[in-house]
C-alpha positions in Angstrom: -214.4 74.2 -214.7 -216.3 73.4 -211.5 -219.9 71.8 -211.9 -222.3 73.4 -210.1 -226.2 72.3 -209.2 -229.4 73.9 -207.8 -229.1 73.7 -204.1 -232.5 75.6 -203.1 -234.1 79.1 -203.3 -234.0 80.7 -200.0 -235.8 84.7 -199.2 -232.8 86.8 -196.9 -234.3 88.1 -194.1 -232.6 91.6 -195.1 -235.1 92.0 -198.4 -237.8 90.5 -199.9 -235.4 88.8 -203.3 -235.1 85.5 -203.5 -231.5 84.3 -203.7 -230.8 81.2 -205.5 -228.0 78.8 -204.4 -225.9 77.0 -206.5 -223.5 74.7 -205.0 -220.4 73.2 -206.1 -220.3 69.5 -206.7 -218.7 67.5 -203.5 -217.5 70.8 -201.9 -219.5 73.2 -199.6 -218.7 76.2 -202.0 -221.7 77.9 -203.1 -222.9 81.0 -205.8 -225.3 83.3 -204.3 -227.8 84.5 -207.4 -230.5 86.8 -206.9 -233.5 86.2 -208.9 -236.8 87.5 -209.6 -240.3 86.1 -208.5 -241.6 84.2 -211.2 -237.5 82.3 -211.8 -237.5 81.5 -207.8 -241.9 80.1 -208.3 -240.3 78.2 -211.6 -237.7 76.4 -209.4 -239.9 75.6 -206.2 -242.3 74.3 -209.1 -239.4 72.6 -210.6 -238.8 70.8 -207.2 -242.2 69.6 -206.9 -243.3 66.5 -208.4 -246.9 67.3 -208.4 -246.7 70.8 -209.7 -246.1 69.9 -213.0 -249.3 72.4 -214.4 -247.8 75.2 -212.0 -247.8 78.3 -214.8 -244.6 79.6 -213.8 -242.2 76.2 -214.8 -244.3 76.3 -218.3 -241.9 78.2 -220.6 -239.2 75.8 -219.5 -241.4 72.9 -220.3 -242.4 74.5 -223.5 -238.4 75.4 -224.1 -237.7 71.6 -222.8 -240.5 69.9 -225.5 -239.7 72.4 -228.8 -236.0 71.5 -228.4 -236.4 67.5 -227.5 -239.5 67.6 -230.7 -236.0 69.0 -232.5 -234.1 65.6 -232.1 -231.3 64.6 -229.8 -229.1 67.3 -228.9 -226.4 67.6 -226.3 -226.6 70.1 -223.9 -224.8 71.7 -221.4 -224.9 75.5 -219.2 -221.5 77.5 -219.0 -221.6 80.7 -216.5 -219.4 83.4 -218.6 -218.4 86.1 -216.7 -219.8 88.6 -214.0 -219.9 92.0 -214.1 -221.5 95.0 -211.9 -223.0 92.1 -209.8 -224.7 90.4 -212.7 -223.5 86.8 -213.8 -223.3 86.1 -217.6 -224.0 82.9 -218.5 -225.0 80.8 -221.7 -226.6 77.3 -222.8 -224.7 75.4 -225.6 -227.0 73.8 -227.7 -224.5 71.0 -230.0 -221.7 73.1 -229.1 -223.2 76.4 -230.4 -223.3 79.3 -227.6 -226.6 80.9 -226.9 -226.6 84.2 -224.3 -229.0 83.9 -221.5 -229.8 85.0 -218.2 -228.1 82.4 -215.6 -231.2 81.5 -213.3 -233.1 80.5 -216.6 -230.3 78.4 -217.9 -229.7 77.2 -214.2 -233.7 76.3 -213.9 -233.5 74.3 -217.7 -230.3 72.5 -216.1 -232.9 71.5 -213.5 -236.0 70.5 -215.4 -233.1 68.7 -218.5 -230.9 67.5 -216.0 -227.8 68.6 -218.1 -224.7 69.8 -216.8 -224.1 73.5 -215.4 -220.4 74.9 -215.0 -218.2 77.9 -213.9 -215.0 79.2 -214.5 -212.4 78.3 -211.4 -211.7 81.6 -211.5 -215.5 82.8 -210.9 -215.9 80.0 -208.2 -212.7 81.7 -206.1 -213.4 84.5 -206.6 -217.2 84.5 -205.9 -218.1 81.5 -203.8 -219.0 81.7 -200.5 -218.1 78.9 -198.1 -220.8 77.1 -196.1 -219.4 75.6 -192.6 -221.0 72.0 -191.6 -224.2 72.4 -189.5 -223.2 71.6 -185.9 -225.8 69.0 -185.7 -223.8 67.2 -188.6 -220.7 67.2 -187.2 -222.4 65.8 -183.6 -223.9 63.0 -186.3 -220.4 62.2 -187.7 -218.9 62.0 -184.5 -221.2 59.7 -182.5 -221.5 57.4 -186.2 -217.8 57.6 -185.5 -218.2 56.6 -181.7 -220.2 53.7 -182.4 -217.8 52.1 -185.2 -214.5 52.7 -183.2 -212.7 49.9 -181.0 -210.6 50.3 -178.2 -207.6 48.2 -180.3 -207.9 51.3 -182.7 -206.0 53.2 -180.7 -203.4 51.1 -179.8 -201.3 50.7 -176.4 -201.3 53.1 -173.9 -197.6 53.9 -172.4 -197.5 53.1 -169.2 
């Protein structure tokens, strides 16, 4: 299983959707999910520190209290399956499975900070790969630059 987290919300310039982005943990694989308007103002809420009365992000606070005012539980987000271009997804609650939609259970991974994962097979077969901005790889390269000595390199041949 490959974890995956929240990456950002971003609009395509091709439509008016929001797309949410969920990356895979220390690669630069990522699942494209389109979401609705009120999940992608739930997550830019979710992101924001000082939007904690925004109306959208309120049912997962509400979801986030009732369950913690239940006790202790653990928690974790599996994505199921996908399907006519609709992902499946569920939240296990103490091990039991509960169906949802994957933005909401990705959103209450968020705001609970518990543990969202996919299928290998999903992630290879789904995942798009995201090349390094150029500006990072200039980055790397003069970090690189300015730790390298000459004695690195070792003798030239003559």
């Amino acid at each position: 299983m490959a974890t995956v987290s929240i990456v950002g919300v971003q609009m395509l310039e091709s439509s008016d959707q929001p797309v949410l982005m969920l990356g895979q943990a220390w690669t630069t694989r990522f699942l494209l999910v389109w979401v609705d308007a009120q999940v992608a103002a739930a997550l830019f809420s979710a992101a924001d520190p000082d939007s904690q009365d925004d109306p959208s992000l309120r049912a997962y606070e509400l979801f986030a209290r009732a369950l913690a005012a239940t006790g202790e539980h653990e928690l974790s987000g599996r994505i199921t399956g996908w399907s006519d271009g609709v992902f499946s997804a569920e939240l296990v609650i103490d091990g039991e499975p509960v169906p949802g939609r994957l933005s909401d259970i990705a959103v209450l991974s968020h705001t609970m900070g518990f543990p969202l994962e996919c299928p290998d097979e999903l992630m290879a077969q789904l995942a798009v790969e995201a090349f390094e901005d150029e500006n990072d790889v200039v980055e790397e390269f003069r970090s690189f630059l300015d730790e390298v000595e000459a004695d690195d390199f070792g003798e030239e041949n003559p």
